[in-house]
C-alpha positions in Angstrom: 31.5 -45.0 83.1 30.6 -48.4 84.0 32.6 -51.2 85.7 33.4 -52.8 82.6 33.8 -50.0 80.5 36.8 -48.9 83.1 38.2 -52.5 83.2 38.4 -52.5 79.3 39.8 -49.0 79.2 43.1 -50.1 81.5 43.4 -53.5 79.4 43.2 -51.3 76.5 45.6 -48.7 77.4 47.8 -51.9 79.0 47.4 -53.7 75.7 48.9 -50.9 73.6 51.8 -50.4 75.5 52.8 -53.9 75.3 52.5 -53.7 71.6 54.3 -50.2 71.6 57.1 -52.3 73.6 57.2 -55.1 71.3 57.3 -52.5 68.4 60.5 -50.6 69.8 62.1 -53.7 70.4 61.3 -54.9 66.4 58.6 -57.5 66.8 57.0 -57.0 63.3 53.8 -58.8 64.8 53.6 -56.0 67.0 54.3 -52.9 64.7 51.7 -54.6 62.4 49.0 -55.0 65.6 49.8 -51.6 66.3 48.8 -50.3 63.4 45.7 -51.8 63.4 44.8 -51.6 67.3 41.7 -50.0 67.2 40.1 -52.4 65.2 40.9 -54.9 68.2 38.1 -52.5 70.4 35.6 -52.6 67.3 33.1 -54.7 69.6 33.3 -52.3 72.9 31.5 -50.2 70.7 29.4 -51.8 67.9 26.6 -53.7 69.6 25.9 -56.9 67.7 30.0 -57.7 67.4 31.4 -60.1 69.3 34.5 -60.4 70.7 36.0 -63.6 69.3 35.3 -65.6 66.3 34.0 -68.5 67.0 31.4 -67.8 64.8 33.7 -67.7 62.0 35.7 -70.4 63.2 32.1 -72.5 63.6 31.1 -71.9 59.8 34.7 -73.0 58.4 34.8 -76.0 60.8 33.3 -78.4 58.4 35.4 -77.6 55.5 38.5 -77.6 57.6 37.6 -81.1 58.9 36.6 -82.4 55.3 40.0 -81.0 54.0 42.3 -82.6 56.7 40.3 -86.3 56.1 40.7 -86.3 52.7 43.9 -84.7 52.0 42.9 -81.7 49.7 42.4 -81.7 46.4 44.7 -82.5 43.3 43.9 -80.0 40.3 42.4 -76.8 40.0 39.0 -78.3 38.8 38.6 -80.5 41.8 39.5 -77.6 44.3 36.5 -75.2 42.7 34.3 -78.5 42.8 35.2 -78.9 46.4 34.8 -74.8 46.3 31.3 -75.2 45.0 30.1 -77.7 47.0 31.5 -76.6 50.4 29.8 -73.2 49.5 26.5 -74.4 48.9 26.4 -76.6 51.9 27.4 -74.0 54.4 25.0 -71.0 52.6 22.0 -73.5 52.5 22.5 -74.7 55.9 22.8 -71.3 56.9 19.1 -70.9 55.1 17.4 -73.3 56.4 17.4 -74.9 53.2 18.2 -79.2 53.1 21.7 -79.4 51.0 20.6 -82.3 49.9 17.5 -81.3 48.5 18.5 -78.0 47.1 21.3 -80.1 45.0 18.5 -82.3 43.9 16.0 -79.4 42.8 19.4 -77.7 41.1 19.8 -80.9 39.2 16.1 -81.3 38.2 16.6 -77.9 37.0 19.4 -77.9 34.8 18.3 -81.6 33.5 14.8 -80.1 32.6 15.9 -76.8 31.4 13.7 -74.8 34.2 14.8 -71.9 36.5 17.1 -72.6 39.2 15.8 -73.1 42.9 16.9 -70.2 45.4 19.5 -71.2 48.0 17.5 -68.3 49.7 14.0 -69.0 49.4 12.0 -71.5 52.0 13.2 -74.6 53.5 12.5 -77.5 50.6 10.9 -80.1 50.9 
Protein backbone atom coordinates (compact mmCIF):
# COMPACT_ATOMS: atom_id res chain seq x y z
CA UNK A 1 0.00 0.00 0.00
CA UNK A 2 1.21 3.24 -1.06
CA UNK A 3 1.60 6.60 0.77
CA UNK A 4 -1.45 7.90 -0.57
CA UNK A 5 -3.40 4.96 -0.64
CA UNK A 6 -2.77 4.85 3.40
CA UNK A 7 -3.54 8.59 3.80
CA UNK A 8 -6.93 8.19 1.93
CA UNK A 9 -7.72 4.98 3.80
CA UNK A 10 -7.57 7.01 7.44
CA UNK A 11 -9.50 10.13 5.90
CA UNK A 12 -11.88 7.53 4.67
CA UNK A 13 -12.41 5.56 7.71
CA UNK A 14 -12.26 9.33 9.64
CA UNK A 15 -14.81 10.55 7.14
CA UNK A 16 -17.32 7.85 7.94
CA UNK A 17 -17.33 8.19 11.42
CA UNK A 18 -18.05 11.74 11.40
CA UNK A 19 -20.94 11.07 9.24
CA UNK A 20 -21.93 8.02 11.51
CA UNK A 21 -21.73 10.78 14.38
CA UNK A 22 -23.79 13.30 12.64
CA UNK A 23 -26.23 10.39 11.77
CA UNK A 24 -26.80 9.35 15.52
CA UNK A 25 -27.15 12.76 16.43
CA UNK A 26 -30.07 13.32 13.47
CA UNK A 27 -28.36 15.35 10.83
CA UNK A 28 -30.43 14.09 7.80
CA UNK A 29 -27.39 15.43 5.57
CA UNK A 30 -25.42 12.90 7.20
CA UNK A 31 -27.76 9.80 7.22
CA UNK A 32 -28.35 10.62 3.53
CA UNK A 33 -24.21 10.91 2.90
CA UNK A 34 -24.02 7.84 4.70
CA UNK A 35 -25.91 6.01 2.64
CA UNK A 36 -24.26 6.89 -0.29
CA UNK A 37 -20.47 7.05 1.06
CA UNK A 38 -18.88 4.86 -1.11
CA UNK A 39 -19.69 6.63 -4.03
CA UNK A 40 -17.60 9.59 -2.41
CA UNK A 41 -14.28 7.04 -3.02
CA UNK A 42 -15.51 6.24 -6.67
CA UNK A 43 -12.20 8.14 -7.97
CA UNK A 44 -9.57 6.21 -5.62
CA UNK A 45 -10.49 3.55 -7.69
CA UNK A 46 -11.70 4.36 -11.22
CA UNK A 47 -8.75 5.90 -13.08
CA UNK A 48 -9.97 8.68 -15.40
CA UNK A 49 -12.44 10.17 -12.39
CA UNK A 50 -11.55 13.01 -10.74
CA UNK A 51 -12.11 14.09 -7.55
CA UNK A 52 -14.06 17.26 -7.73
CA UNK A 53 -16.27 18.71 -10.35
CA UNK A 54 -14.90 21.36 -11.75
CA UNK A 55 -15.41 19.90 -14.92
CA UNK A 56 -19.01 19.91 -14.40
CA UNK A 57 -19.06 23.16 -12.72
CA UNK A 58 -16.75 24.47 -16.01
CA UNK A 59 -19.41 23.26 -18.65
CA UNK A 60 -22.56 24.83 -16.69
CA UNK A 61 -20.67 28.14 -16.03
CA UNK A 62 -21.81 29.82 -19.09
CA UNK A 63 -25.41 29.14 -18.70
CA UNK A 64 -25.31 29.98 -15.03
CA UNK A 65 -23.70 33.36 -15.87
CA UNK A 66 -26.23 33.94 -18.87
CA UNK A 67 -29.15 33.15 -16.47
CA UNK A 68 -28.07 35.45 -13.48
CA UNK A 69 -27.55 38.64 -16.30
CA UNK A 70 -30.64 38.21 -17.72
CA UNK A 71 -32.95 37.24 -15.15
CA UNK A 72 -34.37 33.78 -16.49
CA UNK A 73 -36.85 33.31 -18.62
CA UNK A 74 -40.74 34.17 -18.53
CA UNK A 75 -42.76 31.19 -20.18
CA UNK A 76 -42.19 27.76 -20.84
CA UNK A 77 -41.46 28.43 -24.59
CA UNK A 78 -38.74 30.89 -23.87
CA UNK A 79 -37.05 28.45 -21.21
CA UNK A 80 -36.82 25.38 -23.90
CA UNK A 81 -35.55 28.24 -26.43
CA UNK A 82 -32.93 29.18 -23.90
CA UNK A 83 -32.79 25.17 -23.35
CA UNK A 84 -32.00 24.65 -27.00
CA UNK A 85 -29.72 27.19 -27.45
CA UNK A 86 -27.62 26.77 -24.39
CA UNK A 87 -27.44 22.97 -25.43
CA UNK A 88 -26.18 23.51 -28.74
CA UNK A 89 -23.63 25.97 -27.74
CA UNK A 90 -22.06 23.90 -25.00
CA UNK A 91 -22.26 20.34 -27.29
CA UNK A 92 -20.70 22.19 -30.28
CA UNK A 93 -18.13 23.85 -28.45
CA UNK A 94 -17.41 20.76 -26.89
CA UNK A 95 -16.94 19.39 -30.76
CA UNK A 96 -14.95 21.61 -32.04
CA UNK A 97 -17.65 22.79 -34.06
CA UNK A 98 -18.20 27.13 -34.49
CA UNK A 99 -21.78 27.67 -32.69
CA UNK A 100 -22.15 30.18 -34.80
CA UNK A 101 -21.71 28.40 -37.94
CA UNK A 102 -23.35 25.20 -37.04
CA UNK A 103 -26.70 27.55 -36.35
CA UNK A 104 -26.07 29.05 -39.70
CA UNK A 105 -25.68 25.62 -41.66
CA UNK A 106 -28.95 24.36 -39.38
CA UNK A 107 -30.72 27.34 -40.75
CA UNK A 108 -29.65 26.88 -44.42
CA UNK A 109 -30.90 23.51 -43.88
CA UNK A 110 -34.26 23.78 -42.70
CA UNK A 111 -34.72 27.01 -45.13
CA UNK A 112 -33.61 24.81 -48.13
CA UNK A 113 -35.19 21.61 -47.13
CA UNK A 114 -31.74 19.62 -47.01
CA UNK A 115 -30.34 17.26 -44.26
CA UNK A 116 -29.29 18.70 -41.10
CA UNK A 117 -25.48 19.42 -40.35
CA UNK A 118 -24.00 17.17 -37.47
CA UNK A 119 -23.19 18.90 -34.20
CA UNK A 120 -20.65 15.92 -34.30
CA UNK A 121 -19.04 15.94 -37.57
CA UNK A 122 -15.78 18.33 -38.32
CA UNK A 123 -15.17 21.74 -37.34
CA UNK A 124 -17.24 24.09 -39.99
CA UNK A 125 -16.07 26.28 -41.79
Amino acid sequence: MTVLESQLKAIRVRIKALLEKGAEKGVPKCGTILKMEPLLWTFTQEEGIEPTNNSAERAIRPAVLWKKRSFGVESERGGQYVESMLSIWATSRRNGVSPISFLRELIHSYRTKVQNPSIFSAPLK
